[in-house]
N, C-alpha and C positions, 0 to 999 in steps of 0.2 A: 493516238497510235502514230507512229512514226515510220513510214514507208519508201518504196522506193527512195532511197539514199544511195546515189554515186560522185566518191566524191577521191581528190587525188590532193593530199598534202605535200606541200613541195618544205623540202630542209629548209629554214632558215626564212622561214617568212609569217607573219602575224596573219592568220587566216579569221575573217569573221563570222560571228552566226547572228543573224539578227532577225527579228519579227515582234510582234505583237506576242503577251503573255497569253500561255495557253495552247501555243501553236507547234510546241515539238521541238526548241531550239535545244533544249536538257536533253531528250529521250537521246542522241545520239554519242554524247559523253555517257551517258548511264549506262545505253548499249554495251558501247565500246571496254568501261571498266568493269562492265560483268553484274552492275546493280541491278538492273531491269532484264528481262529476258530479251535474247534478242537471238535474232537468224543472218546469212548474209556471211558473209568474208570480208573480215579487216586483213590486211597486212602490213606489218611493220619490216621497213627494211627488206620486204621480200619474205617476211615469214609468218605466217599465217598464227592469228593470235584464235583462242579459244574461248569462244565467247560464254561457253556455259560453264569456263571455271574461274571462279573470283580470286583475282591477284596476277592472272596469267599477263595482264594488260601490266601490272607495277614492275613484273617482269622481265617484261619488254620494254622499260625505262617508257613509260607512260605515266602519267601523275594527275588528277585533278584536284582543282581548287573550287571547291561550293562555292557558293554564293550565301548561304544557310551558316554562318561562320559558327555562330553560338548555339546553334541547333548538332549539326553533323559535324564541323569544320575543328571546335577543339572540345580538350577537357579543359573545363571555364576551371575546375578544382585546385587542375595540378599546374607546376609551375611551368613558364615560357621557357624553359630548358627541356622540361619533359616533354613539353608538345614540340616542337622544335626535332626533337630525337627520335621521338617513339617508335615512328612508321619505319623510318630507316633500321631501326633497329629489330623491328621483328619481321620484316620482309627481305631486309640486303644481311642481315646478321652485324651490321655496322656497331661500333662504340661497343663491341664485347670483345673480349681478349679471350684468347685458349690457353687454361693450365691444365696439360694432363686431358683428360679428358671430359672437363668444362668448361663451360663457357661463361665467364665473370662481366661483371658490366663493367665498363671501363671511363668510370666516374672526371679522369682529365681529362678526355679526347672528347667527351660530351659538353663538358665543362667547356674547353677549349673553343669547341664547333659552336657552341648556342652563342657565347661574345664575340664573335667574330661574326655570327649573323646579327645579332641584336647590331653590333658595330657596323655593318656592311648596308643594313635595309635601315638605319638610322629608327631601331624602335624606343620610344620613348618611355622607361622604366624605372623603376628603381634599385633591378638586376636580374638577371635571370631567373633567382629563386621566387621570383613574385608570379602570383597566380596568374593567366592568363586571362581570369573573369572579370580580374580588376583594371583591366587594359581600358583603353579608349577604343571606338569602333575599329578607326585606322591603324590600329596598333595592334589589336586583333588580327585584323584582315593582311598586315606585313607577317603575324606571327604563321599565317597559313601559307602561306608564301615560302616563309624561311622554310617548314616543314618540309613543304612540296619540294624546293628546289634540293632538300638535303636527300632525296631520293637520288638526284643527279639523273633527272630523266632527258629523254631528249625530246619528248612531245608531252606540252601542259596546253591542260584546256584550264582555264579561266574561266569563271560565270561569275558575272555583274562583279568585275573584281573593283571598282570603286563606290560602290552602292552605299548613301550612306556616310563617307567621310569627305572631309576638308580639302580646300582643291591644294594646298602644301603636297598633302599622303599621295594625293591623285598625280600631281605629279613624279614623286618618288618611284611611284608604280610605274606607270607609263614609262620613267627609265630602265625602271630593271627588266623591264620586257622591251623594250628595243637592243640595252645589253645582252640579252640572253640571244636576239635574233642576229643581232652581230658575230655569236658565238656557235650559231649556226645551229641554235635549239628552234623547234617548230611550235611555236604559241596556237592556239584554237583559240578565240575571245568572244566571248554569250554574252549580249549587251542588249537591254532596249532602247537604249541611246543612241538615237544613229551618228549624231554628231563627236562620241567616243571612237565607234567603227570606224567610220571613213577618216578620222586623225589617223588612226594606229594602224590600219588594217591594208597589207598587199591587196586580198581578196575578199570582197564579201557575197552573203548567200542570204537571200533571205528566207524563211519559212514562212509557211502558211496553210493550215489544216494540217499540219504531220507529212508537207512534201516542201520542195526547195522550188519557192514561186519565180526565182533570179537569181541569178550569176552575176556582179559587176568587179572588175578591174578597178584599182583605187584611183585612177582619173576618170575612171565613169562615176563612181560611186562621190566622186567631187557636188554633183547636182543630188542634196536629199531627195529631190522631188523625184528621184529616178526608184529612190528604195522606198518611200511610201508608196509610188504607185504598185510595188509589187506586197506591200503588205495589206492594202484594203482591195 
């Protein structure tokens, strides 16, 4: 259980969550997108998001990326275009065209949008029609990425977004998340790595039992021995 949580995201800065497994670093994205129950006032922007209705957070240009890629994170079945589009398209109404009075799916603008990501997060494929279960880990975990960002949100939480792949992907990552804070989108990043957090991270926090055992600034968070003291 995840408690007493106060916390203030600033635009435009990579914020961390770190601790030992088991300690509550999830419950706060889960909270926040509506998965878990939760109590408490979020606001984005000044407006109060509603935490006991799911989607209200996608809403509100909020987007998560699991850590769970092949569990939660895609359909392993259908192809890296379809995952790539889907979300955006049944939350924002995105890639459908209006004739009359339906709504068509709009097969070039999908088309269009998933090669330009495949081309943009450099996923290694052999085209967008290809299943997304047949991916490599890292290619996967870009394919959750393109998704997320195709939301066009302005705050992404991240969990264990290189868990798992090559340090090539690990870096590709690490840029489009410093690209996106140059563009003045708000990253949230859920790492048991501390040496991940304190590279990437304006701010970190660590957890410990389901509360926030520290606060360090990224020249504090420079000494690891400053974040393990606060997770054992």
């Amino acid at each position: 259980q995840v408690k007493g949580i106060d916390l203030d995201i600033r635009k435009g800065e990579i914020f961390g969550i770190g601790g030992l497994a088991g300690q509550g670093k999830l419950g706060i994205p889960n909270g926040i997108m509506g998965l878990y129950k939760a109590s408490g006032e979020v606001r984005i922007n000044g407006e109060l998001l509603n935490l006991d209705k799911l989607g209200d957070a996608l809403e509100h240009k909020v987007a998560f990326v699991s850590e769970d890629r092949r569990g939660v994170g895609l359909l392993l079945d259908e192809s890296i275009e379809q995952n790539i589009i889907f979300s955006a398209m049944y939350t924002n109404g995105k890639f459908l065209k209006k004739i009359g009075w339906m709504h068509l799916y709009d097969s070039a603008a999908a088309k269009a949008h998933a090669e330009n990501m495949v081309k943009t997060l450099d996923i290694r494929c052999t085209g967008i029609r290809q299943a997304a279960g047949r991916l490599s880990g890292g290619n996967q975990q870009k394919v959750c990425l393109a998704r997320a960002l195709t939301l066009e949100p302005d705050i992404l939480f991240v969990s264990e977004p290189t868990r798992g792949i090559d340090i090539k992907v690990k870096q590709d990552i690490y840029q489009l998340m410093n690209q996106m804070r140059k563009n003045g989108k708000s990253i949230i990043m859920i790492s048991e790595e501390l040496m991940e957090l304190i590279g990437m991270c304006d701010r970190i926090i660590i957890m410990k039992d389901g509360k926030i055992s520290g606060e360090l600034e990224r020249d504090e968070a420079m000494d690891e021995n400053s974040l393990i003291t606060m997770m054992v």
